[in-house]
Every structure is written in structure tokens, then in C-alpha cells.
C-alpha positions, 0 to 999 in steps of 0.5 A, a space after each residue: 491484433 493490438 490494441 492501443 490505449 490511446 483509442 479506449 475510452 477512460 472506463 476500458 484502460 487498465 486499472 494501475 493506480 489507485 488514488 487514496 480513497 480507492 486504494 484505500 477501500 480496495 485494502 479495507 481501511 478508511 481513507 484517514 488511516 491510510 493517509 497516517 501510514 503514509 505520514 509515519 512510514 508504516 504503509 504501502 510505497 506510493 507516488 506523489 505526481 505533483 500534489 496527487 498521490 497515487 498506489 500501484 495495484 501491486 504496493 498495495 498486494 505486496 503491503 497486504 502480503 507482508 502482513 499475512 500469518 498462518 496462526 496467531 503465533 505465526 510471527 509473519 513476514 515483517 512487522 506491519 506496525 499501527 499507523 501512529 509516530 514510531 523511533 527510526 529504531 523501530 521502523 528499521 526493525 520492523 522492516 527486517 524480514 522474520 524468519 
């Protein structure tokens, strides 16, 4: 038997989207933090519906992901960089995968 999501109440719906201070404790970093990756370019991809931004569960994993290493050494995935202004040069090779 299927359940409809129109008939659950709101604190039984499936968790998608976070807003900025939830995704933001859900990736340990403070709410400003996240806001400045975000106006740099250097976090997760998010959605702006209106003047609500809003992280899926699963931008936010693969973000957290790309940045895991094995050992200090391990150069990692990409280059997450510190949330400040970057050249686009910089962004771009951040950006490409590490081998």
C-alpha cells in the first residue's frame, strides 16, 4: 500500500531540502560560512526559489564527498577552496578532478 505525501503531516514528509542554517549544521559549518561559499562559488550547488535558498540532501553529500582524503598527502578528489574571492582561474582548476 502506497502512501500519499498529501496526507502525511509536515513532520512525517521526507527530508529533501535543507534551508541555509540546517544544511549548514548538517555539514558542521556556521551559517555565515556557507553563505560566503555560496557567494564565491566554492560550496555545494543550491536552489533559489524566489528569495528562498534551499540544499538537496545529496549536494551537499557529494560537496562533503569531493573533499575526503585518505592521508594528508592524499591530494583528494578536487580542491575544495576556503570560502573567500578566488580568480576564475582558480575556481576552473579547482574544479578539475585530481588524479
Amino acid at each position: 500500500m502506497s502512501t500519499n505525501l498529501e496526507d502525511l503531516p509536515p513532520q512525517d514528509l521526507p527530508l529533501l531540502y535543507l534551508r541555509t542554517p540546517e544544511a549548514a549544521r548538517l555539514i558542521g559549518l556556521s551559517i555565515r560560512t556557507l553563505e560566503k561559499h555560496r557567494i564565491y562559488g566554492t560550496g555545494p550547488c543550491y536552489a533559489k526559489l524566489g528569495g528562498l535558498v534551499v540544499y538537496r540532501l545529496e549536494d551537499l553529500e557529494a560537496w562533503v564527498d569531493s573533499a575526503v582524503k585518505a592521508s594528508t598527502s592524499d591530494p583528494g578528489k578536487v580542491v575544495v577552496l576556503p570560502a573567500r574571492r578566488h580568480t576564475q582561474a582558480e575556481l576552473e582548476q579547482a574544479r578539475q578532478p585530481r588524479r
